[in-house]
py3Dmol code that shows the C-alpha trace and the ligand (Angstrom):
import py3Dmol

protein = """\
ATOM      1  CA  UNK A   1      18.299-121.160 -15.188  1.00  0.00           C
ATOM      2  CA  UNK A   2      21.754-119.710 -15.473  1.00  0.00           C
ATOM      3  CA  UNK A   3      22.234-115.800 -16.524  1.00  0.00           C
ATOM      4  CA  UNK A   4      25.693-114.895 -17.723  1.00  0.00           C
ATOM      5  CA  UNK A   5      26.212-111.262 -18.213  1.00  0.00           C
ATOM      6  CA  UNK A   6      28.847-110.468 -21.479  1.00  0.00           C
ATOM      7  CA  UNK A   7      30.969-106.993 -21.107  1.00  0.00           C
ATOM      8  CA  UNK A   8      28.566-105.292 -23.924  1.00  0.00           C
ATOM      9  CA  UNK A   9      25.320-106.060 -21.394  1.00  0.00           C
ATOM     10  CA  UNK A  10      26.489-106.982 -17.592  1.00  0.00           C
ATOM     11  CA  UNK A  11      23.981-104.873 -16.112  1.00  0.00           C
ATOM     12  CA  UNK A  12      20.893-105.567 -17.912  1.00  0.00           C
ATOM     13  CA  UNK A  13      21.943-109.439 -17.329  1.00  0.00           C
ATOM     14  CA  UNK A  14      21.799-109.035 -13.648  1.00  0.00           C
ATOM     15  CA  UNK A  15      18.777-107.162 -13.483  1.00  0.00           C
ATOM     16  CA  UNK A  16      17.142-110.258 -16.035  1.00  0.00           C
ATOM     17  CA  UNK A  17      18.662-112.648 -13.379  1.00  0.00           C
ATOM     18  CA  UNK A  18      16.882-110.803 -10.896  1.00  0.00           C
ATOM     19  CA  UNK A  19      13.707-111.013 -12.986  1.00  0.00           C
ATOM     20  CA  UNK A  20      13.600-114.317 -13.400  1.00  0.00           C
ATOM     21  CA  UNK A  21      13.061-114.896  -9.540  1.00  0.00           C
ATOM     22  CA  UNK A  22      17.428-114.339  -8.679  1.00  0.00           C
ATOM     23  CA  UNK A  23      18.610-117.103 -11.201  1.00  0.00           C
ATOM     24  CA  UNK A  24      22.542-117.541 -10.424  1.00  0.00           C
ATOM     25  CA  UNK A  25      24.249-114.714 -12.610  1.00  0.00           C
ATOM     26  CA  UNK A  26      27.686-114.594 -13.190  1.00  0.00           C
ATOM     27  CA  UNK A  27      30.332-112.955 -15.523  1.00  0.00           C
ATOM     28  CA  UNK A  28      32.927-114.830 -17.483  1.00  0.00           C
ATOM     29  CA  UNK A  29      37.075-114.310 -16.408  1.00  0.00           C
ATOM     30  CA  UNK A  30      38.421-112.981 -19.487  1.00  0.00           C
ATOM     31  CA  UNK A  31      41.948-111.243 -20.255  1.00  0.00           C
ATOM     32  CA  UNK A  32      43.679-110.522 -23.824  1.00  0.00           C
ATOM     33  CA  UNK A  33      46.604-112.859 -24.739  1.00  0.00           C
ATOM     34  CA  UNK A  34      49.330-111.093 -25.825  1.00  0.00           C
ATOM     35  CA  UNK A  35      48.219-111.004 -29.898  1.00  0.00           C
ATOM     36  CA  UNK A  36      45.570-109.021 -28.646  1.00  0.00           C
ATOM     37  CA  UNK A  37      43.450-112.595 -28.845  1.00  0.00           C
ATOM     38  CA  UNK A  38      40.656-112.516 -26.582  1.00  0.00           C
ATOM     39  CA  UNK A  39      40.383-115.667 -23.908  1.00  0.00           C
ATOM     40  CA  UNK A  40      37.314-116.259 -21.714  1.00  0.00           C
ATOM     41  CA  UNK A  41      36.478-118.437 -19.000  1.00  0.00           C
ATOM     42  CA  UNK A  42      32.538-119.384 -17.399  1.00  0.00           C
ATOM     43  CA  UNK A  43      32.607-120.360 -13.926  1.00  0.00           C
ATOM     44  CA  UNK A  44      29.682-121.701 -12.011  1.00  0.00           C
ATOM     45  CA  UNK A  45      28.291-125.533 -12.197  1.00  0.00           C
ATOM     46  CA  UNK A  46      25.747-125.489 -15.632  1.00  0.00           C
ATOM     47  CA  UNK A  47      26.113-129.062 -16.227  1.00  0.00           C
ATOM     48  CA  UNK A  48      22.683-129.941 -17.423  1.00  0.00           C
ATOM     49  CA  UNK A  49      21.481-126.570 -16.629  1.00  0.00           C
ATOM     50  CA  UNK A  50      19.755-123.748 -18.720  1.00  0.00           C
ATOM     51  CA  UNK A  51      21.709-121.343 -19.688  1.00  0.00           C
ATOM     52  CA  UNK A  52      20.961-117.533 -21.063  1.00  0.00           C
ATOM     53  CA  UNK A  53      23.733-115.567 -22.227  1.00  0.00           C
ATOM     54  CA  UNK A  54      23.263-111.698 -22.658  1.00  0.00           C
ATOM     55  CA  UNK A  55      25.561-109.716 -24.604  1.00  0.00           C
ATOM     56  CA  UNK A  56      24.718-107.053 -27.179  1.00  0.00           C
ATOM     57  CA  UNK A  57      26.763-106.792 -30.579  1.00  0.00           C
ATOM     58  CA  UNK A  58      27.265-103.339 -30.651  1.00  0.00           C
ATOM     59  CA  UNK A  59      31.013-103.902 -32.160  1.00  0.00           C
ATOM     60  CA  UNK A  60      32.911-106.903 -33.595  1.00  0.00           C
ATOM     61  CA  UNK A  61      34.682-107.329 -30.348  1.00  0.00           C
ATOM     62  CA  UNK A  62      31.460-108.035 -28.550  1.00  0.00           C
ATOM     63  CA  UNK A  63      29.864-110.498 -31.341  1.00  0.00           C
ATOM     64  CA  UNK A  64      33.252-112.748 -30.860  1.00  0.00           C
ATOM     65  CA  UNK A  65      33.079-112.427 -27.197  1.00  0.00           C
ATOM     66  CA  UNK A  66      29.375-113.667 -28.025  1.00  0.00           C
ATOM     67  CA  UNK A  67      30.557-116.647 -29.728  1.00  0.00           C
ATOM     68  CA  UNK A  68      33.021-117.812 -27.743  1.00  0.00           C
ATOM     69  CA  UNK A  69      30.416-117.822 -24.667  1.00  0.00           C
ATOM     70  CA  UNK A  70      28.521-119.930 -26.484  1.00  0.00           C
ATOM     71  CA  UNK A  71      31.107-122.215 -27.507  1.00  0.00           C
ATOM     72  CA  UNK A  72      32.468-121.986 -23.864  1.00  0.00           C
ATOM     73  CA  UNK A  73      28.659-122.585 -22.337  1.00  0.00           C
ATOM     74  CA  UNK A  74      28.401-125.684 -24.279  1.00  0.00           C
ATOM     75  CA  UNK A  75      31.858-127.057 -23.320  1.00  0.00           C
ATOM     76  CA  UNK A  76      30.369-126.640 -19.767  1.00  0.00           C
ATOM     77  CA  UNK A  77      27.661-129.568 -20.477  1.00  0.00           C
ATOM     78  CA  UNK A  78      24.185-126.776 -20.863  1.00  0.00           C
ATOM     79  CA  UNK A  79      21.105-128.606 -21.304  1.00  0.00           C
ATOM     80  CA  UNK A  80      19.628-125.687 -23.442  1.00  0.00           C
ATOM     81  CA  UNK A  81      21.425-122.141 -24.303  1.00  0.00           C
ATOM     82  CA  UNK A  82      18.876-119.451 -24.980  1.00  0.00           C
ATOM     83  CA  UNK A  83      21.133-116.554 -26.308  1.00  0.00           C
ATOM     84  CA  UNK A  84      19.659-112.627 -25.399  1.00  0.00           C
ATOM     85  CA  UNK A  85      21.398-109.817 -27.716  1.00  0.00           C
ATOM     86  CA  UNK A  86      19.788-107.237 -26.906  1.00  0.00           C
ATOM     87  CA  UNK A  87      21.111-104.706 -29.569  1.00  0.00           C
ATOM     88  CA  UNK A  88      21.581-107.011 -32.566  1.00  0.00           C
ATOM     89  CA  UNK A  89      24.733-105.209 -34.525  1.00  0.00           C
ATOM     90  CA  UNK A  90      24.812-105.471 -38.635  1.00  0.00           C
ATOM     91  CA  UNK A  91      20.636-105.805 -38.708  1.00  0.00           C
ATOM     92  CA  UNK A  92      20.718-102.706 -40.481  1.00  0.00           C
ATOM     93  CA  UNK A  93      22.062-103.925 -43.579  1.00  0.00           C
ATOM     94  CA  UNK A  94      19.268-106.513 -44.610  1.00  0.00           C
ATOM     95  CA  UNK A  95      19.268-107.124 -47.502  1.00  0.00           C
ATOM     96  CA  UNK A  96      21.768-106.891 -50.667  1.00  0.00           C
ATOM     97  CA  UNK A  97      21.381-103.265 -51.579  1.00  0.00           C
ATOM     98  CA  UNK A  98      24.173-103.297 -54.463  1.00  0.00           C
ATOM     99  CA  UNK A  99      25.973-106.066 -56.214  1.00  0.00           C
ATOM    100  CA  UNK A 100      28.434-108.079 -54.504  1.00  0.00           C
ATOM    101  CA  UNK A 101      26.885-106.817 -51.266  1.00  0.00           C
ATOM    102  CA  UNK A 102      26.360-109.553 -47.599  1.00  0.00           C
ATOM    103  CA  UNK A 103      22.819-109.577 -46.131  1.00  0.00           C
ATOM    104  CA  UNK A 104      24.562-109.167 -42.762  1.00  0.00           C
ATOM    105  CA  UNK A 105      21.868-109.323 -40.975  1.00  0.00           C
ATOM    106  CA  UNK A 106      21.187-112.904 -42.114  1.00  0.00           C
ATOM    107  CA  UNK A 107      25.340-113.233 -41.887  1.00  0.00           C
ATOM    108  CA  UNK A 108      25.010-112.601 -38.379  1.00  0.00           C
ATOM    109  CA  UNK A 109      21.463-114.435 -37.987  1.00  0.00           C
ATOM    110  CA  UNK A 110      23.114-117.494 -38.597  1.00  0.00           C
ATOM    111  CA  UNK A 111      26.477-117.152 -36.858  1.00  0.00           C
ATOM    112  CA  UNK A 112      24.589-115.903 -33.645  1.00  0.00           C
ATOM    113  CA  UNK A 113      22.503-119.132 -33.611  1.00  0.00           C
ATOM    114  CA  UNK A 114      24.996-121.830 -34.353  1.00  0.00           C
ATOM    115  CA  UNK A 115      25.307-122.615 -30.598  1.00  0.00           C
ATOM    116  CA  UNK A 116      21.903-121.859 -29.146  1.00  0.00           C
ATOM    117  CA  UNK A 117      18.652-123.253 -28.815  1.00  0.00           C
ATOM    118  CA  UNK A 118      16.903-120.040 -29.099  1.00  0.00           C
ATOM    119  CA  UNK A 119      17.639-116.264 -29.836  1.00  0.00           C
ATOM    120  CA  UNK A 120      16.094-113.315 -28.070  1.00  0.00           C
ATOM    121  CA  UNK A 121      16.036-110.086 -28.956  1.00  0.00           C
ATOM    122  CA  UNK A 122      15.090-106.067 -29.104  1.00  0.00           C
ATOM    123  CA  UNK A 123      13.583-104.195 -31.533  1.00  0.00           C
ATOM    124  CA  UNK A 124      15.262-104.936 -34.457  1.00  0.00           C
ATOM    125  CA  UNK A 125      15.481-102.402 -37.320  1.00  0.00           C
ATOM    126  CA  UNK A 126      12.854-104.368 -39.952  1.00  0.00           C
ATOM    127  CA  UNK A 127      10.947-107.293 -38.778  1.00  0.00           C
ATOM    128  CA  UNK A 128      12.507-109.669 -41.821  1.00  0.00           C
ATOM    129  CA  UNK A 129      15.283-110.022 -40.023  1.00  0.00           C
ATOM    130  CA  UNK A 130      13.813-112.382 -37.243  1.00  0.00           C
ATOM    131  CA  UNK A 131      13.010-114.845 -40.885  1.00  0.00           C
ATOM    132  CA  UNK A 132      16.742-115.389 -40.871  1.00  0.00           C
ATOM    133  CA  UNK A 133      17.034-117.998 -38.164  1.00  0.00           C
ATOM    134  CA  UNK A 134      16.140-121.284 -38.396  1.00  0.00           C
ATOM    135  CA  UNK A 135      16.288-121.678 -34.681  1.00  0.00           C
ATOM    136  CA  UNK A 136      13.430-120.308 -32.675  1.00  0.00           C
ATOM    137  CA  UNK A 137      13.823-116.352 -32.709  1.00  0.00           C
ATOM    138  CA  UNK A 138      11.399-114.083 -30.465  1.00  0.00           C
ATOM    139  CA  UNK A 139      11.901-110.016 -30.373  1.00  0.00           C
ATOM    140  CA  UNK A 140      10.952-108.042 -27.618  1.00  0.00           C
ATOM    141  CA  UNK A 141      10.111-104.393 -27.835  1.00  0.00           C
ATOM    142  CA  UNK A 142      11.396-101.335 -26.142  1.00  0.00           C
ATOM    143  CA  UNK A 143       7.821 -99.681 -26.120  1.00  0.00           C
ATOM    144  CA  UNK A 144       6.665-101.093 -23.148  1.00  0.00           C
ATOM    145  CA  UNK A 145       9.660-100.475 -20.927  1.00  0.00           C
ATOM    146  CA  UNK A 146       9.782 -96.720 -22.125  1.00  0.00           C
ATOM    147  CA  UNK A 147       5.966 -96.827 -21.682  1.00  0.00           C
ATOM    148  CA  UNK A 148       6.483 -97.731 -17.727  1.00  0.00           C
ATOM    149  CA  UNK A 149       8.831 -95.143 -17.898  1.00  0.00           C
ATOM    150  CA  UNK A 150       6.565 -92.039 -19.519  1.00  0.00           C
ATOM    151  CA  UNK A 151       3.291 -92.917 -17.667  1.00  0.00           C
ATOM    152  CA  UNK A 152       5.403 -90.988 -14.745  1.00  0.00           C
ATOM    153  CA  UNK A 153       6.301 -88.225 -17.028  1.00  0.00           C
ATOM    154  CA  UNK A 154       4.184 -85.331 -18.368  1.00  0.00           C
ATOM    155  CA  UNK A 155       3.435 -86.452 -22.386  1.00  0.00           C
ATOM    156  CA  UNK A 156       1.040 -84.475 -24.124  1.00  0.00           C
ATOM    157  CA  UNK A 157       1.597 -85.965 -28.012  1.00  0.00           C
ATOM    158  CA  UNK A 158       3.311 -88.427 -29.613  1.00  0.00           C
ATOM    159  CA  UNK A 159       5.792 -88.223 -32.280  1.00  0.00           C
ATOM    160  CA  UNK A 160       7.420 -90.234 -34.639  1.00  0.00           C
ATOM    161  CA  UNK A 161      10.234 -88.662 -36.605  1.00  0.00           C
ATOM    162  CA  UNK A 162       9.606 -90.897 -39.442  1.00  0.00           C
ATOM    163  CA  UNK A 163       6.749 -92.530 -41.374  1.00  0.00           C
ATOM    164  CA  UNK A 164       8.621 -96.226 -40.792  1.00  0.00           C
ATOM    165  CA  UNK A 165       7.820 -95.671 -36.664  1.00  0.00           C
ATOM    166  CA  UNK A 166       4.342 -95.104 -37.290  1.00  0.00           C
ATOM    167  CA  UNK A 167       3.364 -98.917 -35.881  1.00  0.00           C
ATOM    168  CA  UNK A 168       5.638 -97.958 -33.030  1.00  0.00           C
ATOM    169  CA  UNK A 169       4.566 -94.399 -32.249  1.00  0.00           C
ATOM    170  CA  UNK A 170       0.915 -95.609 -32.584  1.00  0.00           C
ATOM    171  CA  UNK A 171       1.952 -98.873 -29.822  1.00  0.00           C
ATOM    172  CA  UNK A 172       3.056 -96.333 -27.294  1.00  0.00           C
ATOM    173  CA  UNK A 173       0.003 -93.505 -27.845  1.00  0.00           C
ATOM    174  CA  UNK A 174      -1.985 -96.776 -27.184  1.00  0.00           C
ATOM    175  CA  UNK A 175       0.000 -97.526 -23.722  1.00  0.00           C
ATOM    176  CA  UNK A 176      -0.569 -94.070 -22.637  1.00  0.00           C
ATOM    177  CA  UNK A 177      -3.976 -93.124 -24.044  1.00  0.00           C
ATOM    178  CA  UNK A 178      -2.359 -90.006 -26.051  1.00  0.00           C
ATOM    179  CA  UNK A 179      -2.576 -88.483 -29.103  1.00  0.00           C
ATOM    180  CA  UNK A 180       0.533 -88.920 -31.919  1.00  0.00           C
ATOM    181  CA  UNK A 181       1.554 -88.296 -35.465  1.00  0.00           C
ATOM    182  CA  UNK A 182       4.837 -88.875 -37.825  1.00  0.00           C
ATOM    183  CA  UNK A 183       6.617 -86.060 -39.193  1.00  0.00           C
ATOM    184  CA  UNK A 184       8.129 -86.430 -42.560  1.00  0.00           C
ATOM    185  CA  UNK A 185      12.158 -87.332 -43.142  1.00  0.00           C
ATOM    186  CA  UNK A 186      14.080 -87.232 -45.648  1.00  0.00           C
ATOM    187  CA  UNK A 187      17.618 -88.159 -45.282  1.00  0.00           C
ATOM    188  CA  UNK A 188      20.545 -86.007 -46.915  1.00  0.00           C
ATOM    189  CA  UNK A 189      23.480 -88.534 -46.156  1.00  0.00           C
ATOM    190  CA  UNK A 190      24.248 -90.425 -43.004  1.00  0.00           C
ATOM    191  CA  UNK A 191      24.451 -88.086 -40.928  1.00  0.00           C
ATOM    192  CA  UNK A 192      21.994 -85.453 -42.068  1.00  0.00           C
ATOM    193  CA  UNK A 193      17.929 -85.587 -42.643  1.00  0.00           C
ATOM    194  CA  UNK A 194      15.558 -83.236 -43.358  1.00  0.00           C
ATOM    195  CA  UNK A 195      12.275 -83.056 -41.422  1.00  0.00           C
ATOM    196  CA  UNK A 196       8.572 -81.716 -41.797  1.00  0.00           C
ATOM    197  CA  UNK A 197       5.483 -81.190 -40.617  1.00  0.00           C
ATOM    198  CA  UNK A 198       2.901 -84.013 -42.188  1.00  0.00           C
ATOM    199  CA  UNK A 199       1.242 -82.552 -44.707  1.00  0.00           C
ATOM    200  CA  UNK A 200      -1.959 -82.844 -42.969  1.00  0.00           C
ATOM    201  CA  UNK A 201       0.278 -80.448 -40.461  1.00  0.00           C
ATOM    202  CA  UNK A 202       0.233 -83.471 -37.887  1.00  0.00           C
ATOM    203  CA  UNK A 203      -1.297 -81.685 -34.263  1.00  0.00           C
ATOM    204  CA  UNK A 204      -1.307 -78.675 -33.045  1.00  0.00           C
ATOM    205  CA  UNK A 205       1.899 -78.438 -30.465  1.00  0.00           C
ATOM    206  CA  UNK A 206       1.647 -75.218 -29.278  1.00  0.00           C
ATOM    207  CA  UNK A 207       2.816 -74.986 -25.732  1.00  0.00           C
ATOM    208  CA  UNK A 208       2.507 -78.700 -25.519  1.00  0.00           C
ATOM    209  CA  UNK A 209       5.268 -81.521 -23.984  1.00  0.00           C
ATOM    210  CA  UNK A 210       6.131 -83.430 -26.914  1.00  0.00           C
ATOM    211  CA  UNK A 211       7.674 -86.901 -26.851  1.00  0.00           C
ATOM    212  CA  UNK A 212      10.108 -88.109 -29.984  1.00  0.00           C
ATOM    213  CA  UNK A 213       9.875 -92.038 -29.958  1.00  0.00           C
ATOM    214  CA  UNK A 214      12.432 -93.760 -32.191  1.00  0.00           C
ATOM    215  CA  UNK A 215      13.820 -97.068 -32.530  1.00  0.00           C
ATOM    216  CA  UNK A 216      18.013 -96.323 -32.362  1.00  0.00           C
ATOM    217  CA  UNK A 217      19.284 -92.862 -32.083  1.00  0.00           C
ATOM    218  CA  UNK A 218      22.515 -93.018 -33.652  1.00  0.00           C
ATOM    219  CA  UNK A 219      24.511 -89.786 -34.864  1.00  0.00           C
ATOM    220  CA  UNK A 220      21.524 -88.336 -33.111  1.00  0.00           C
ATOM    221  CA  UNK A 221      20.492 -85.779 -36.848  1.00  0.00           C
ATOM    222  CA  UNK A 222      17.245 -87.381 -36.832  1.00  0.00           C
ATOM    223  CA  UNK A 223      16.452 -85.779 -33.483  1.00  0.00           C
ATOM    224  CA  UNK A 224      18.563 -83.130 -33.372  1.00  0.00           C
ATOM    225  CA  UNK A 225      16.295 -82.185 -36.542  1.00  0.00           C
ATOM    226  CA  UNK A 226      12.650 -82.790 -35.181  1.00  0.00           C
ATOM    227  CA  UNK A 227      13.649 -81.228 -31.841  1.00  0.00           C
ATOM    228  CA  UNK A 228      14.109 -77.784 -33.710  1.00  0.00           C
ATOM    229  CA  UNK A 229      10.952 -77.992 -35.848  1.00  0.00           C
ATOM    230  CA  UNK A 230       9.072 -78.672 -32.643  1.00  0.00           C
ATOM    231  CA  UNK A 231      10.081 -76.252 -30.609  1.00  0.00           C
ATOM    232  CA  UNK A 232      10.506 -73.699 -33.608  1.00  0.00           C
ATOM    233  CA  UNK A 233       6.397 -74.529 -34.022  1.00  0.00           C
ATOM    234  CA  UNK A 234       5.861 -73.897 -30.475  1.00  0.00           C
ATOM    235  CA  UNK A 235       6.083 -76.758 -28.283  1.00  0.00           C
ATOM    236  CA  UNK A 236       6.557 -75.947 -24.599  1.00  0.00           C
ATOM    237  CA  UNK A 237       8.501 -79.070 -24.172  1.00  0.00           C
ATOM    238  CA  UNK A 238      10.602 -81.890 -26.480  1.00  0.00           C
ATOM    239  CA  UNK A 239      11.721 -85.305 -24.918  1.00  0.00           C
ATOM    240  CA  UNK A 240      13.372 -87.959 -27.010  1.00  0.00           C
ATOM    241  CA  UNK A 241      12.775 -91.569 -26.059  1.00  0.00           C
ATOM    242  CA  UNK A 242      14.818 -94.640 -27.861  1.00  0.00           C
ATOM    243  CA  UNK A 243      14.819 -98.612 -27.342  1.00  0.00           C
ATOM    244  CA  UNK A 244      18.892 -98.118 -28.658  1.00  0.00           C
ATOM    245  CA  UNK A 245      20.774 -95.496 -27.579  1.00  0.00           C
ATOM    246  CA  UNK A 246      24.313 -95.610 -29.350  1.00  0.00           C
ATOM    247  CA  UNK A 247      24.786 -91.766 -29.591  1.00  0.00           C
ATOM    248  CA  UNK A 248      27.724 -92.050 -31.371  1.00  0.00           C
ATOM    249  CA  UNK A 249      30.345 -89.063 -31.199  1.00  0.00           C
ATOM    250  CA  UNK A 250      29.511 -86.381 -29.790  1.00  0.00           C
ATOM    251  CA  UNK A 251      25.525 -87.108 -30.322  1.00  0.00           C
ATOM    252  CA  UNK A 252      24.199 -86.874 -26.565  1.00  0.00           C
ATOM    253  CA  UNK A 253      25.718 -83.738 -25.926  1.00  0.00           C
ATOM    254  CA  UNK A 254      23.913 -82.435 -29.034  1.00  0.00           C
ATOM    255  CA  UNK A 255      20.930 -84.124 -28.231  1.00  0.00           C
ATOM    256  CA  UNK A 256      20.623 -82.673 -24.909  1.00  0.00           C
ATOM    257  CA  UNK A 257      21.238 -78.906 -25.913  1.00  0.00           C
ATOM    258  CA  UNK A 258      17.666 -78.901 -28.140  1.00  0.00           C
ATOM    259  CA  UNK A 259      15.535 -81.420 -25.505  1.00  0.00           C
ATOM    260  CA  UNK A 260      14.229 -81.314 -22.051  1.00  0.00           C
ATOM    261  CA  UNK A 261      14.573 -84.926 -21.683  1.00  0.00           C
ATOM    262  CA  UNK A 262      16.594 -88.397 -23.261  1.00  0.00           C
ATOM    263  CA  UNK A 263      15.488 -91.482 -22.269  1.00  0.00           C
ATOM    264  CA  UNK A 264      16.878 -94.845 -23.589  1.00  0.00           C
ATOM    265  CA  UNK A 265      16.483 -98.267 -22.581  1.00  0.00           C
ATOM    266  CA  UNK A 266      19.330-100.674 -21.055  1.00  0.00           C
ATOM    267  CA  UNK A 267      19.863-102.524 -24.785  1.00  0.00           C
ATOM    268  CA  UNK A 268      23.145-100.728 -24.478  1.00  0.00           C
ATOM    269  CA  UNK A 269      25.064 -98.369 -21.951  1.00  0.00           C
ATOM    270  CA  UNK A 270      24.313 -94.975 -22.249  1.00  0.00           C
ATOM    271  CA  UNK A 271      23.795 -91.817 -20.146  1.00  0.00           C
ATOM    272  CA  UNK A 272      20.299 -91.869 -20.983  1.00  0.00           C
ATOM    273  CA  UNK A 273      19.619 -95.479 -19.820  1.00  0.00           C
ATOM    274  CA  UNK A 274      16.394 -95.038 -17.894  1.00  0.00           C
ATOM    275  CA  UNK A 275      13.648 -97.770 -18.886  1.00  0.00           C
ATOM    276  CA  UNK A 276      14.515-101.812 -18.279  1.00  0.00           C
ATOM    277  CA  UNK A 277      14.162-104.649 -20.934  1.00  0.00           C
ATOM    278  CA  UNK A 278      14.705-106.705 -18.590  1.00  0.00           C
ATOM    279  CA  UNK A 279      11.189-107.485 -17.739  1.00  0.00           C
ATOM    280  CA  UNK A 280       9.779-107.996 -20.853  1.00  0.00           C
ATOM    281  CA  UNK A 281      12.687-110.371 -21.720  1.00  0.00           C
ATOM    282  CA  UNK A 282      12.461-112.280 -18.711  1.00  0.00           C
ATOM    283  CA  UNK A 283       8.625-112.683 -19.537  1.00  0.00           C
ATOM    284  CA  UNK A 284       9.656-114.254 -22.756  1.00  0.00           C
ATOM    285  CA  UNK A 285      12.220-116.632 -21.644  1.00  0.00           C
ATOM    286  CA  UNK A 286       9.465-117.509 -18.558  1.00  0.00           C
ATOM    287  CA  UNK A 287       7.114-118.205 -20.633  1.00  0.00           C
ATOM    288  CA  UNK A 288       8.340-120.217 -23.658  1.00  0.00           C
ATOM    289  CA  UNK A 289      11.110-121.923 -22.008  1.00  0.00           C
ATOM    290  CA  UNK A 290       9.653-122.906 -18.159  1.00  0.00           C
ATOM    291  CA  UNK A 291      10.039-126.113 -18.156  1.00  0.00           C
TER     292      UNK A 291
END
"""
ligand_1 = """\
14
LIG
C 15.578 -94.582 -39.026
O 15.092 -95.394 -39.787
C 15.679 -94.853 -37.578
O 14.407 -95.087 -37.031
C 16.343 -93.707 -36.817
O 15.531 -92.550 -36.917
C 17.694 -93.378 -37.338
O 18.444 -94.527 -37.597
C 18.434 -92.492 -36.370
O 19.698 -92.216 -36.864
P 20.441 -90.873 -36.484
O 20.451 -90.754 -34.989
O 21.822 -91.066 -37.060
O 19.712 -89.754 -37.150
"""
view = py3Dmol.view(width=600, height=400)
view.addModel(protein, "pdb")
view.setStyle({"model": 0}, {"cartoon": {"style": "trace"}})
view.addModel(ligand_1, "xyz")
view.setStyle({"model": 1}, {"stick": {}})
view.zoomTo()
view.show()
């Protein structure tokens, strides 16, 4: 098996390679023409090899770079292409909310798979969204890469900051044998939420190290939020743990002033990059595609 690393996801793509017992890794040549048109080339002999390209959509740049490594892996003669996107870009929008409205998600679904054999990837924001290819789809999860991570770390109680993480606030208090709850949100606009205490008043938190998992932190008011009601209620510690860390702006920065801790996984760059898919999406790839 081959590992080619896009620009969006170079690192996590070696450290897969490396996973999956030092499978050749390489990273395309690629330059802008003068239109500002972007031209790639893969190197490397993948004639009747397998293939796994990595590259996370985070913007439209890196979804065409996406689909011209395809395109380019197939020219090369790949037996099978199994294409890794770590952070799938657009799955937020899935499903027609208003007239005249794209299911991106499914958009992108189907664009993403044209030239593979099989898609892999992380946490995506609502489980439908893996019903949109017709090609063989797996997702892995960021929980057990951040769990490696907080079994080193002092965690006290869980926390969701919403009632849609509850299955994945409950998957990591299983990992680490702790306690959690979900506070209450309700979002203002896009940028702004408003959070509570359950009202069963969740667990006591009083001098306790809290840890915030979420699934993306984004303008980072969702954590910004809980962070202050935790530590306004007592706790003696907050830590905010994400599978995608996009911190958009200025968000990190803000982040950091109300937490003792970020963590993120490798899905995408990020200061707080600290936990490894890598594993658990080498252990996919191992075990469905082996032979
Ligand atoms: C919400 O459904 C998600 O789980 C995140 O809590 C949310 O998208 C984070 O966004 P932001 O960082 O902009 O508050």
């Amino acid at each position: 098996m081959h590992v080619i690393g896009g620009t969006a996801s170079t690192a996590l793509a070696e450290r897969i390679s490396r996973e999956l017992g030092n499978a050749p890794f390489g990273i395309p040549f690629s330059k802008r023409f003068s239109d500002g048109e972007l031209y790639l080339r893969v190197g490397g002999r993948l004639e009747g090899d397998d293939v796994v390209i990595v590259q996370s959509t985070r913007t439209d740049q890196d979804l065409l770079e996406l689909l011209l490594l395809e395109d380019a892996v197939r020219e090369a003669g790949a037996r099978r292409t199994f294409v890794v996107v770590p952070y799938f870009g657009y799955a937020r929008q899935d499903r027609r909310f208003f007239p005249g409205e794209p299911v991106s998600a499914r958009a992108l679904c189907r664009h993403v798979e044209l030239d593979a054999d099989a898609v892999i990837t992380v946490d995506l924001h609502s489980a439908q969204t893996l019903g949109h290819f017709r090609k063989p789809a797996f997702e892995a999860s960021g929980i057990p890469a951040l769990g490696r991570l907080l079994r080193e770390r002092p965690v006290d109680i869980l926390i969701s900051p919403d009632k849609g993480g509850v299955d994945r606030v409950r998957r990591m208090a299983q990992l680490l044998d702790r306690p959690w709850f979900a506070l209450d949100k309700r979002r203002i606009d896009s940028e702004h939420v408003e959070l509570a205490l359950p009202a069963s008043g969740g667990l006591p938190v009083d001098g306790k190290h809290v840890v915030l998992i979420d699934d993306v932190i984004t303008t980072g008011g969702t954590i910004v939020e809980a962070a202050r009601l935790l530590k306004k209620k007592g706790a003696g510690a907050v830590s905010a743990a994400c599978t995608h860390g996009l911190f958009l702006r200025d968000a990190f920065e803000r982040i950091k002033a109300v937490t003792d801790e970020i963590y993120s996984t490798d899905t995408l760059g990020n200061p707080a990059e600290k936990a490894s898919v890598a594993p658990d999406i080498a252990q996919i790839l191992a075990r469905e595609y082996s032979s």
